[in-house]
C-alpha positions as a Python dict, from the first residue, in 0.01 Angstrom:
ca = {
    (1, 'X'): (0, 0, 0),
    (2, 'X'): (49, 57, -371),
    (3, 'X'): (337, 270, -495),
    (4, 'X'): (240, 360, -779),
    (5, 'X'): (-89, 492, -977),
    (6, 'X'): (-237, 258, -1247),
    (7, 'X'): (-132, 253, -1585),
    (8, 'X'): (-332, 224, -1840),
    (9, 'X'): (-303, -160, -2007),
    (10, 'X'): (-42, -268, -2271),
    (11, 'X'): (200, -555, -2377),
    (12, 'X'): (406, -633, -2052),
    (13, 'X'): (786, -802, -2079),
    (14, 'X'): (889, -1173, -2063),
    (15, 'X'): (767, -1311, -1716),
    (16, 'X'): (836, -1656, -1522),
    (17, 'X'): (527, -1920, -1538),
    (18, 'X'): (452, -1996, -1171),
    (19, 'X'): (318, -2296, -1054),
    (20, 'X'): (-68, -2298, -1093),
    (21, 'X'): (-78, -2683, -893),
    (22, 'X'): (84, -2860, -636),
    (23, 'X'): (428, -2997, -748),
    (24, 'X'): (482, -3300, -529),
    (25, 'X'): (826, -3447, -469),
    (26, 'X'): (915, -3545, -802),
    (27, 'X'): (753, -3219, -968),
    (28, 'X'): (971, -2971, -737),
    (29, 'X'): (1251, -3134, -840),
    (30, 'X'): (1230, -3158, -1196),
    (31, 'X'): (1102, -2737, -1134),
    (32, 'X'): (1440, -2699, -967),
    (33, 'X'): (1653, -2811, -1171),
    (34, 'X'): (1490, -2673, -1503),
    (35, 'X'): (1409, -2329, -1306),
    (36, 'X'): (1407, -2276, -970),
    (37, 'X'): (1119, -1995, -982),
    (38, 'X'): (900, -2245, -1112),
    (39, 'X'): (879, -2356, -783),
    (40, 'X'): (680, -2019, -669),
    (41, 'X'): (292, -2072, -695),
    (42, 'X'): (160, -1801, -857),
    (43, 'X'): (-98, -1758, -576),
    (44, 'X'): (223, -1580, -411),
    (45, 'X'): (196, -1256, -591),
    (46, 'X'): (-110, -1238, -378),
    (47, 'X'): (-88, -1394, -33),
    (48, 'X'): (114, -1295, 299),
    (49, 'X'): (267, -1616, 353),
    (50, 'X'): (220, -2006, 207),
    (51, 'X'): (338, -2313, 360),
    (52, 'X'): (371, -2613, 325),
    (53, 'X'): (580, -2940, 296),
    (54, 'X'): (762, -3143, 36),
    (55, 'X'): (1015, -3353, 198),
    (56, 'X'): (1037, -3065, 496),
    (57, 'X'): (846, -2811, 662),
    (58, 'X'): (822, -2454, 449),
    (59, 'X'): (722, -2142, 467),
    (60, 'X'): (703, -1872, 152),
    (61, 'X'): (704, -1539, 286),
    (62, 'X'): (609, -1252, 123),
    (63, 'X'): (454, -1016, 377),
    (64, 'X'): (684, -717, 433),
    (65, 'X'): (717, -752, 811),
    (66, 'X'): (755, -1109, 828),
    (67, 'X'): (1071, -1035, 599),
    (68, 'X'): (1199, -790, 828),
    (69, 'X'): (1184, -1011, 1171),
    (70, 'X'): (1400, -1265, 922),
    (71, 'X'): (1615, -1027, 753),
    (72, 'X'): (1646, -781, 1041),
    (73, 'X'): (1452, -859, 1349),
    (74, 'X'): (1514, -1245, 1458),
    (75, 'X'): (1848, -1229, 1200),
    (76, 'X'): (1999, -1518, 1429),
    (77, 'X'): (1682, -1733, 1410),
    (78, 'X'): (1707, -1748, 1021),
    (79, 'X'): (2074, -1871, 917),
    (80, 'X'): (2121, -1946, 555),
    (81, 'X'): (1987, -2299, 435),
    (82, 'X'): (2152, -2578, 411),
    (83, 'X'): (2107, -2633, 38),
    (84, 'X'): (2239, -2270, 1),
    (85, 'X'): (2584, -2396, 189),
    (86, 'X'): (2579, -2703, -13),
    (87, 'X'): (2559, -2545, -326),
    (88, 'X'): (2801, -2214, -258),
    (89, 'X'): (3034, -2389, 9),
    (90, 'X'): (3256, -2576, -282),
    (91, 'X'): (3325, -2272, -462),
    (92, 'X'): (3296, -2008, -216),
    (93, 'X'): (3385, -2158, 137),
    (94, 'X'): (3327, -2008, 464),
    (95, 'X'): (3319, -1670, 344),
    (96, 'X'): (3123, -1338, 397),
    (97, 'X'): (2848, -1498, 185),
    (98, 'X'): (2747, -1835, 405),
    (99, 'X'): (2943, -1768, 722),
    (100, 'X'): (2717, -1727, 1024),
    (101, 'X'): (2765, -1577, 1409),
    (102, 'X'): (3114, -1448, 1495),
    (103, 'X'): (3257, -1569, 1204),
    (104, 'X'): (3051, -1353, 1003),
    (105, 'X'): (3080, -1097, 1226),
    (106, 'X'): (3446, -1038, 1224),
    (107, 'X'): (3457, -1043, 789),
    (108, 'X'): (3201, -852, 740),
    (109, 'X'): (3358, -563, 1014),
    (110, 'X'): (3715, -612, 835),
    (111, 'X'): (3561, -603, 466),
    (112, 'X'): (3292, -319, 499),
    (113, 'X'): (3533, -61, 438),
    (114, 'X'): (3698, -189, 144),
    (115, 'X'): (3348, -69, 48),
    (116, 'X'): (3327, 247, 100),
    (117, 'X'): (3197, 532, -115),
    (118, 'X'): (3570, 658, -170),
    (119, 'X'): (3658, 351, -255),
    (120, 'X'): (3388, 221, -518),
    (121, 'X'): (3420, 564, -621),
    (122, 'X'): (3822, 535, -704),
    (123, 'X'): (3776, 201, -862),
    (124, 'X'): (3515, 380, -1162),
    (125, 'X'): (3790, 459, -1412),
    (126, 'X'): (3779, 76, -1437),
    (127, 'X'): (3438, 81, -1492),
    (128, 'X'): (3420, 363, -1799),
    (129, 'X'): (3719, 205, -1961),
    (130, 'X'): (3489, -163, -1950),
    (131, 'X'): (3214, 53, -2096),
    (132, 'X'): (3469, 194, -2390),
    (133, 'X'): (3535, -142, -2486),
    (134, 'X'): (3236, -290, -2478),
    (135, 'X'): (3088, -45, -2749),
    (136, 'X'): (3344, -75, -2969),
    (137, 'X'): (3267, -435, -2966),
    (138, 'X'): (2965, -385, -3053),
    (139, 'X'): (2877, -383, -3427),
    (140, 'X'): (2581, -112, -3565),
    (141, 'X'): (2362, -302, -3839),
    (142, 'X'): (2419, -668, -3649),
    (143, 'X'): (2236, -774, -3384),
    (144, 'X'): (2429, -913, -3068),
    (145, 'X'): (2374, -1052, -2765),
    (146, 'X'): (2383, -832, -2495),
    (147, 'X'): (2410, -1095, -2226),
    (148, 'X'): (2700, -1244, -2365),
    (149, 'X'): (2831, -901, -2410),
    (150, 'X'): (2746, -790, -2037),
    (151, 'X'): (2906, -1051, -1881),
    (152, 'X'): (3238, -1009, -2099),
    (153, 'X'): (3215, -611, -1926),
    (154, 'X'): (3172, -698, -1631),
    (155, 'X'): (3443, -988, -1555),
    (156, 'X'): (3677, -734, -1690),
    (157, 'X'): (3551, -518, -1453),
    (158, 'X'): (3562, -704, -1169),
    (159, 'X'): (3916, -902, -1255),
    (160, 'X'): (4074, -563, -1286),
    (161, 'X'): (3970, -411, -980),
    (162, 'X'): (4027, -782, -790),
    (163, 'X'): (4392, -835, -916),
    (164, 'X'): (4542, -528, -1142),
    (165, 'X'): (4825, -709, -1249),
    (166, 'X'): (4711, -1042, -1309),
    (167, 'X'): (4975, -1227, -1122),
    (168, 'X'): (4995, -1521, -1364),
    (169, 'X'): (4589, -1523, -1222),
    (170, 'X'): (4468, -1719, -1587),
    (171, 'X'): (4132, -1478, -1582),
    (172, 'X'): (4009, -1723, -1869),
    (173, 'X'): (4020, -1998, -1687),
    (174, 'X'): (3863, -1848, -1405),
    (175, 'X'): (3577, -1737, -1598),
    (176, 'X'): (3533, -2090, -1753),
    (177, 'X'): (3506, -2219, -1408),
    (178, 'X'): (3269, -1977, -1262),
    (179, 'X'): (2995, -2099, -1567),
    (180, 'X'): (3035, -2404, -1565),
    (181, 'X'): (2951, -2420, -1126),
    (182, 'X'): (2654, -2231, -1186),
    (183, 'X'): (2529, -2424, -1477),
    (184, 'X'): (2571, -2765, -1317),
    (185, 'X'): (2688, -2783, -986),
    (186, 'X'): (2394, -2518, -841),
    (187, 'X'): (2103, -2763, -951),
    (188, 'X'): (1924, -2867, -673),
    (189, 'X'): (1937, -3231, -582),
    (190, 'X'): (1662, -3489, -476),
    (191, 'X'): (1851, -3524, -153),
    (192, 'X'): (1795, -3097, -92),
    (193, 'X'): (1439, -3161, -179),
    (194, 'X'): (1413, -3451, 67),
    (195, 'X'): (1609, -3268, 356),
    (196, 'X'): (1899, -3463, 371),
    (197, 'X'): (2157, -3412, 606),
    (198, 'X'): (2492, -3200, 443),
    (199, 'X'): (2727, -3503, 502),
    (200, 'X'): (2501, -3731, 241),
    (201, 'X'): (2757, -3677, -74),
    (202, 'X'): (2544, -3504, -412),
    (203, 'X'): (2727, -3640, -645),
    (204, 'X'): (2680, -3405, -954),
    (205, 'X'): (2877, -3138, -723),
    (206, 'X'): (3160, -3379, -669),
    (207, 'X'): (3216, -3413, -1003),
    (208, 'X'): (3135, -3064, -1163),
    (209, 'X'): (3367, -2899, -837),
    (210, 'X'): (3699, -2978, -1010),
    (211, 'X'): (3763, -2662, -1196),
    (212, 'X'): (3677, -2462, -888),
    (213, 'X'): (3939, -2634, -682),
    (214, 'X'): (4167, -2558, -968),
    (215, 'X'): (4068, -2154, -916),
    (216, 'X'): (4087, -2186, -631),
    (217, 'X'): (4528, -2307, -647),
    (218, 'X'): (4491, -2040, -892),
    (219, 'X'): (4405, -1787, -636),
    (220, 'X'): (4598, -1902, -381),
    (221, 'X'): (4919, -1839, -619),
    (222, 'X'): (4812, -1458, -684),
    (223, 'X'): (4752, -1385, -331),
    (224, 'X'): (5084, -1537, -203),
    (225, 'X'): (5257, -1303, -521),
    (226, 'X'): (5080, -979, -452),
    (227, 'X'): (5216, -1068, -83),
    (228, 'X'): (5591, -1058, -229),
    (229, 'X'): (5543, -743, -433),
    (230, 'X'): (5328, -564, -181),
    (231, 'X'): (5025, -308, -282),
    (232, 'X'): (5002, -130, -573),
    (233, 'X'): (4870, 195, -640),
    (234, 'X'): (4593, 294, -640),
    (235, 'X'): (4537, -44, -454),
    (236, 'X'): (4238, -300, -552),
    (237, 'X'): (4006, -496, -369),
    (238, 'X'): (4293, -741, -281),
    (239, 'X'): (4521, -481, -144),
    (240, 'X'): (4229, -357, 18),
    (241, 'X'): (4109, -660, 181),
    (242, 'X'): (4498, -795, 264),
    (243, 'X'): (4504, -446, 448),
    (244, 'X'): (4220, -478, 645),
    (245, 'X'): (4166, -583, 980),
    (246, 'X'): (3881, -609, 1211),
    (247, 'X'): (3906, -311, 1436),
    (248, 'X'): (3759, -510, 1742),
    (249, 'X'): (4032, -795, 1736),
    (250, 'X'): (4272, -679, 1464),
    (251, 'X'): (4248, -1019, 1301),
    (252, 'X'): (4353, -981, 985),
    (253, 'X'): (4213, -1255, 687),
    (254, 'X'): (4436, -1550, 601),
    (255, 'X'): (4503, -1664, 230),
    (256, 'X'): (4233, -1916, 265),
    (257, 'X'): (3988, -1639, 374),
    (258, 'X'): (4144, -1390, 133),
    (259, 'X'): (4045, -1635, -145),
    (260, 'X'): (3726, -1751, -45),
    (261, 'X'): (3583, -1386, -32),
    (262, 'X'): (3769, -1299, -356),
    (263, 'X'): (3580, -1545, -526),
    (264, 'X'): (3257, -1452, -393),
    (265, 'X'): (3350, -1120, -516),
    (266, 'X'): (3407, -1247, -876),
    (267, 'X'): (3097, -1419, -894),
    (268, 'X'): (2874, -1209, -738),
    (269, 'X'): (3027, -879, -823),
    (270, 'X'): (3057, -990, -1239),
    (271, 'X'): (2721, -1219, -1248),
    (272, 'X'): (2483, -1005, -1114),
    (273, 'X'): (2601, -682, -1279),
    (274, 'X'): (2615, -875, -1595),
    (275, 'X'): (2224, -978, -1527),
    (276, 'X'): (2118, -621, -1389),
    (277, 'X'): (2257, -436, -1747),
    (278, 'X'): (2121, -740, -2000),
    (279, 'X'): (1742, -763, -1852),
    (280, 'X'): (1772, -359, -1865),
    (281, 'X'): (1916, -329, -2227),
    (282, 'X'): (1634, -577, -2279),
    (283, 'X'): (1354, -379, -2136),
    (284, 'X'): (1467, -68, -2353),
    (285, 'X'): (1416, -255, -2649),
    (286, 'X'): (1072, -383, -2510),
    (287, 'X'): (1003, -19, -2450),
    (288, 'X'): (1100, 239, -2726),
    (289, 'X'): (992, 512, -2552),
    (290, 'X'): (1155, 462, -2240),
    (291, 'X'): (1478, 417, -2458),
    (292, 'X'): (1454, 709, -2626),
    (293, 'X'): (1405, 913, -2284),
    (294, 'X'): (1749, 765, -2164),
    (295, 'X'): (1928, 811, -2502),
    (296, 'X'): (1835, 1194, -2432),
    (297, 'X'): (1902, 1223, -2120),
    (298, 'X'): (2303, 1033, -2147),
    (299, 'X'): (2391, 1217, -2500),
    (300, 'X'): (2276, 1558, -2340),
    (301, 'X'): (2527, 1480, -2010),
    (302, 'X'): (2749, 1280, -2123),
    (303, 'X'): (2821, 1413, -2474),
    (304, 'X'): (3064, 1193, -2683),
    (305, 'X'): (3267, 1044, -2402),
    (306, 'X'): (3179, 760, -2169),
    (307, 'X'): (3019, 812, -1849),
    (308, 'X'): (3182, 825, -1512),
    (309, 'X'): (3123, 787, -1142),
    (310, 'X'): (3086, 1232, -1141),
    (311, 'X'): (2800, 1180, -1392),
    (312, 'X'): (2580, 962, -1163),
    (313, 'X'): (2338, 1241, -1048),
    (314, 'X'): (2286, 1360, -1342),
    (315, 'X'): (2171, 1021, -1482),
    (316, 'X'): (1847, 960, -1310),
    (317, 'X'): (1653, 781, -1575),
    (318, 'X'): (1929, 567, -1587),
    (319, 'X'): (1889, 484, -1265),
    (320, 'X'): (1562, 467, -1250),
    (321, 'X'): (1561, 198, -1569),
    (322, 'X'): (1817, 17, -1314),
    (323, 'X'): (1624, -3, -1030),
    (324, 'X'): (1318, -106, -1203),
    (325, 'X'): (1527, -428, -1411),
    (326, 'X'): (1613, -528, -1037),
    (327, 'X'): (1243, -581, -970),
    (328, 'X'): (1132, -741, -1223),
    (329, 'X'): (1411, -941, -1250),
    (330, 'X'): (1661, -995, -915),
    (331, 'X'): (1964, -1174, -959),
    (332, 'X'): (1915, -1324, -603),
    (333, 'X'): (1556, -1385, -696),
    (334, 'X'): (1503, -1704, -429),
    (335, 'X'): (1635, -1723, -109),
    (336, 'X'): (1634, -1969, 178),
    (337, 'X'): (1691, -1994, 533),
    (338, 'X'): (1658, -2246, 810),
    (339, 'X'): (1465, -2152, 1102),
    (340, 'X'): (1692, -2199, 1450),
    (341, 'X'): (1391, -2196, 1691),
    (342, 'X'): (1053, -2173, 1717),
    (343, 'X'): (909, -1868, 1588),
    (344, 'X'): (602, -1681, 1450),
    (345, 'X'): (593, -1519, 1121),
    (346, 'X'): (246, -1379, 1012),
    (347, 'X'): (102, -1577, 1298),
    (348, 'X'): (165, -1909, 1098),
    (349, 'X'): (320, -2143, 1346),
    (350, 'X'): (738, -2208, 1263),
    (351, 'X'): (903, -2447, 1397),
    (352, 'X'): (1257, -2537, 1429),
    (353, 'X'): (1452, -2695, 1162),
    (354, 'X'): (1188, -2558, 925),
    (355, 'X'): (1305, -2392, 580),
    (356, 'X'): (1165, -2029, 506),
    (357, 'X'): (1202, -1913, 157),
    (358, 'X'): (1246, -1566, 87),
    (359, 'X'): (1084, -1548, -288),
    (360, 'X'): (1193, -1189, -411),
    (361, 'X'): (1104, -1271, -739),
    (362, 'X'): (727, -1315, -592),
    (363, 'X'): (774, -1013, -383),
    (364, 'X'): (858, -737, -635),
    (365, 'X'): (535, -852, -829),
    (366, 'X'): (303, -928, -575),
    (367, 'X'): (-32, -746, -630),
    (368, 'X'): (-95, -607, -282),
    (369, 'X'): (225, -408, -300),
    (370, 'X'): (247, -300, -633),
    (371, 'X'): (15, -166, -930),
    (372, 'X'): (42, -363, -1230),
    (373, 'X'): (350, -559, -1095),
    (374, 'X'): (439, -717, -1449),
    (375, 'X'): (464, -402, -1611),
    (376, 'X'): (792, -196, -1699),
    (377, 'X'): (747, 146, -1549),
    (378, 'X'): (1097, 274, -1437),
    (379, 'X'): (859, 627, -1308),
    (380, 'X'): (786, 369, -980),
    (381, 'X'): (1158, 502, -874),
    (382, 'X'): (1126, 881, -913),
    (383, 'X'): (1143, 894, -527),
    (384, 'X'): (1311, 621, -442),
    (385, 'X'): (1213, 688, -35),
    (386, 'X'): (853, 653, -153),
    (387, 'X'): (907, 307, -207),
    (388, 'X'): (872, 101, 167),
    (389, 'X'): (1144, -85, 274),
    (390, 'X'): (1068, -386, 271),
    (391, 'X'): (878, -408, -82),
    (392, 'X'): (1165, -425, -277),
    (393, 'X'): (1481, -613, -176),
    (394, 'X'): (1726, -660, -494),
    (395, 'X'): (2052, -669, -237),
    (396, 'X'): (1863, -817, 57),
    (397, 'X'): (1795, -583, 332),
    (398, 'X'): (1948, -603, 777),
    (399, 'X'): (2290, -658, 854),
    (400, 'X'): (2349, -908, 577),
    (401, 'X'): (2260, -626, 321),
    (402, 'X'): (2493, -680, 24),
    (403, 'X'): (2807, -551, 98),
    (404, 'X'): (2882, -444, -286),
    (405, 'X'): (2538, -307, -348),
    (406, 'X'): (2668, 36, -414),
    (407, 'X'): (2967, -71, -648),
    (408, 'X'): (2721, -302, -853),
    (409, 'X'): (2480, 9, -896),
    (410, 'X'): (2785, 274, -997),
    (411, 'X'): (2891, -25, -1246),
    (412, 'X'): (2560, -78, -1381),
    (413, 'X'): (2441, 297, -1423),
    (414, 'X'): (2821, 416, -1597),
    (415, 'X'): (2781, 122, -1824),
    (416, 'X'): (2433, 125, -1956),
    (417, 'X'): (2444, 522, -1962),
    (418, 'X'): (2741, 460, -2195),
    (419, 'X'): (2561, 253, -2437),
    (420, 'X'): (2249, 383, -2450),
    (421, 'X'): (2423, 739, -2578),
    (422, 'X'): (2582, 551, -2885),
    (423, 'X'): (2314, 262, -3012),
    (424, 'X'): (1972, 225, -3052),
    (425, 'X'): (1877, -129, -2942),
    (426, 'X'): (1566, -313, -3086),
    (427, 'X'): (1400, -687, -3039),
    (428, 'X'): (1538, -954, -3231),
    (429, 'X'): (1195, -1151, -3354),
    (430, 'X'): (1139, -1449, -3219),
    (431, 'X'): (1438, -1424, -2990),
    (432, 'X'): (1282, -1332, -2627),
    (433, 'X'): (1504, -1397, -2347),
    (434, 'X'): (1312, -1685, -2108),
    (435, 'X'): (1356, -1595, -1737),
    (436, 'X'): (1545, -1927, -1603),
    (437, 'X'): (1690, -1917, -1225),
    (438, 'X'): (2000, -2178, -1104),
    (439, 'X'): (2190, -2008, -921),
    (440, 'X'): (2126, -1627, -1068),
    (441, 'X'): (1786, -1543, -1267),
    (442, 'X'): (1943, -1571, -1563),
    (443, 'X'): (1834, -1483, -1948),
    (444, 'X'): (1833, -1845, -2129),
    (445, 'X'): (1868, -1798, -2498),
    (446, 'X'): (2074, -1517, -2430),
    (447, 'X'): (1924, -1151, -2484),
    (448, 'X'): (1925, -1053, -2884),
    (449, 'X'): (1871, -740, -2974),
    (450, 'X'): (1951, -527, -3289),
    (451, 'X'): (2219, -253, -3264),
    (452, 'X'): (2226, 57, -3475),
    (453, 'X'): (2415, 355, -3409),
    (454, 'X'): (2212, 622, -3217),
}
């Protein structure tokens, strides 16, 4: 069902080149490790479901109700992949992201209302002040780039709402860390491709995994200190989550726990955001128009001052502009999981042990759901309930929804609101961001664009 009348034709924004022939062994793995969305065949933006095998048994699903039995439905059946373990387990352990069953269960009830709407809502004043200074590092007659720039905002962001005080917690070092895992150690291996059993060693992880164990001491340390000194006010996400406890068992987390979902929170909370706000600064440039609609609409509610969390309704466009960069370009553009039992998913056979990929990327352009899916047209999100379920998954979608969804959203709305009310932002020639996926869909190159005061 489309969403969204035609538009007439016109010049449509970077896009990934999808596979046009089978890759073969050696070809998916030289396509995941230079871009992981160049393992998607392009015949996915129009088919239900693929499969497949290269090594293993796969399935690419696409059709919006076989993604609900795995994301909602049969949620048991379809545990994360192995290769998605391997790859987060080093930096993030067994935490809210990769744990499965109970132990998910019990996190995810003690965490959830650390998340609350009061909550995200309380920690905004973190979020404007990120948004002050990332304008006045910005300088009007020199072009910058934005990614850079993003993810600079958005660490602070999430460092000062994860540990206020710092706590000797060396955010530097931290941030060094978190690049250098998902440049090197997230590549997929020829032992993922071949199936491989977890215990066979990849040896580019054991070598590139140093500087996370090192965050990870580093953690431990600022945990144990905010312990001594007790909760600040108003508390952060660590007070928050060393004062929670699951109200079935009252189990409260450990230090170990305590740090492992910390650092999923600093890498998925600054990462994404970061990638969310630089594809959408980089869509305004691509589209002048749509730009100039936003400037409008920020200067004429937001005035001189930054925006905060009380100016989100007014911001809609913004929004809108939002929403829209998350489906053409999802952080989390490639998911896996492995099936548990044998199953049916658009009545293609699956059997146990087999991997089903989840290929948002494929499923926020695919041609049966969406008119003109490689075209920027944030007007697809004026009624946001008009758009099914199950067509558009940025933050996943069942109980394993993302559980900072909301926060990312407040962040990314306050910030770009912010800077689209002070600079005009144009394409730097020749400089196009190319759509590369690791870990995160990332801009390689970096996204340049001119600044000049608005």
């Amino acid at each position: 069902m489309s969403v969204l009348k035609p538009l007439a034709p016109g010049p449509l924004p970077v896009r990934v080149p999808l596979a046009t022939e089978p890759l073969g062994i050696r070809g998916s793995l030289a396509a995941g490790r230079r871009n992981v969305l160049e393992l998607i065949p392009e015949i996915a933006t129009h088919a239900p479901i693929l499969s497949g095998r290269t090594g293993k048994r796969w399935h690419m699903v696409m059709d919006p109700e076989a993604l609900k039995r795995v994301l909602r439905d049969n949620l048991a059946n379809y545990p994360k992949s192995l290769v998605t373990k391997l790859i987060l387990g080093p930096a993030i352990g067994d935490s809210l992201f990769v744990a499965e069953g109970a132990e998910w269960h019990w996190q995810r009830r003690t965490a959830a209302p650390v998340f609350s709407h009061r909550n995200v809502a309380a920690l905004s004043p973190v979020m404007t002040a990120a948004a002050e200074r990332a304008c006045a590092r910005l300088v009007p007659g020199r072009a910058a780039n934005l990614f850079d720039e993003m993810v600079t905002a958005t660490f602070e962001v999430i460092a000062d709402v994860t540990f206020t005080s710092g706590e000797g917690f060396d955010r530097a070092a931290v941030h060094r860390a978190i690049e250098q895992y998902i440049g090197q150690t997230a590549k997929v291996s020829l032992l993922d491709i071949l199936g491989a059993p977890g215990w066979v060693p990849r040896p580019h992880r054991m070598v590139t995994g140093a500087a996370m164990r090192q965050t990870k001491l580093l953690a431990d340390r600022a945990i144990e200190a905010r312990r001594a000194v007790g909760a600040r006010l108003p508390p952060d996400l660590l007070d928050l989550l060393m004062a929670g406890a699951d109200p079935d068992s009252g189990r409260k987390m450990s230090t170990d726990e305590l740090r492992d979902n910390l650092l999923t929170f600093i890498v998925a909370g600054h990462e994404t955001t970061a990638l969310t706000l630089s594809w959408a600064l980089y869509l305004c440039a691509f589209d002048p128009g749509v730009q100039a609609a936003a400037r409008a609409e920020a200067q004429a509610v937001l005035g001189e001052r930054a925006a905060t969390v009380a100016d989100l309704p007014a911001l809609t466009l913004t929004r809108r502009i939002v929403d829209e960069a998350l489906r053409l370009y999802p952080p989390a553009a490639f998911l896996s999981r492995t099936a548990q039992a044998p199953d049916e998913l658009c009545g293609r056979e699956v059997r146990r042990g087999d991997t089903v990929i989840l290929p948002i990327y494929a499923l926020h352009r695919h041609h049966r759901l969406w008119d003109r899916p490689d075209a920027f047209d944030p007007s697809r999100f004026v009624d946001p309930r008009a758009v099914p379920r199950f067509h558009y998954l940025p933050f996943g979608d069942g109980p394993r929804i993302c559980i900072g969804a909301s926060f990312a959203l407040q962040e990314a709305v306050i910030i770009l609101a912010t800077l689209l009310a002070r600079f005009r932002f144009t394409p730097v020639p020749g400089r196009d961001p190319k759509p590369v996926m690791i870990l995160t869909l990332r801009p390689e190159g970096g996204v340049w664009l001119g600044v000049e005061r608005a």
